[in-house]
N, C-alpha and C positions, 0 to 999 in steps of 0.2 A: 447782192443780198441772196442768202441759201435758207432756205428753212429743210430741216429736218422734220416728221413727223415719225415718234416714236409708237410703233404699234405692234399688235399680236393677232397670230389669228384666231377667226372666230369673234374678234371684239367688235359688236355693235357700238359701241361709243367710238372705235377709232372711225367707222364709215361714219358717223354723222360729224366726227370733227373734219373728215374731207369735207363733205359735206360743207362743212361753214369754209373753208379753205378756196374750195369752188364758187361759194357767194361771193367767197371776198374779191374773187378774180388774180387770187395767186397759185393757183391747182399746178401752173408749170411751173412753177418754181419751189415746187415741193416733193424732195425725198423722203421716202417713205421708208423705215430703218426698223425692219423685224428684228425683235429685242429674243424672242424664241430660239435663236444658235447661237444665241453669247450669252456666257455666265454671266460677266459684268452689264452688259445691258440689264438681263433678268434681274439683277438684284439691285440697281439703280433706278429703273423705268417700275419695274414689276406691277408694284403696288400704285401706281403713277397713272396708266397709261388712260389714254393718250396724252403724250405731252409734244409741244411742236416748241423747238430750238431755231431759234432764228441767229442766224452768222453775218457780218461779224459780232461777236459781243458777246455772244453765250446767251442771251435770255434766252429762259424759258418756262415755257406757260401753260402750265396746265392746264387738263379739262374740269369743267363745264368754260368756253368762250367763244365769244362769238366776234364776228366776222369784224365790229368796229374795237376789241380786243388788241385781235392781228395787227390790224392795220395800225392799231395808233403807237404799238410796239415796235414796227418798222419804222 
């Protein structure tokens, strides 16, 4: 399993979606993928963010969730 966590900086909503990421007990297993040097990230994630992609399968799950979210989409 890979989770992607789609972020920007500056974004306090992306630190507290670590935040639940690290309760959950999956913090290492999570890349963190700045949407800010890519056009297509920008205009896909943009208005989005934070959103965590979980592989295989493609979900993904937007903010506000929390840690029993994650987990039960894994």
């Amino acid at each position: 399993m890979r989770l992607k966590l789609y972020v920007t900086a500056g974004c306090h909503l992306c630190e507290d979606a670590q935040a639940v990421l690290v309760q959950a007990g999956l913090a290492k297993l999570v890349e963190r993928v700045e949407i800010g040097y890519d056009a297509q990230l920008a205009e896909r994630y943009g208005w989005r963010i934070p959103v965590l992609r979980i592989e295989p399968g493609g979900v993904e799950i937007d903010w506000p969730f929390a840690a029993s979210d994650v987990l039960a989409a894994c």
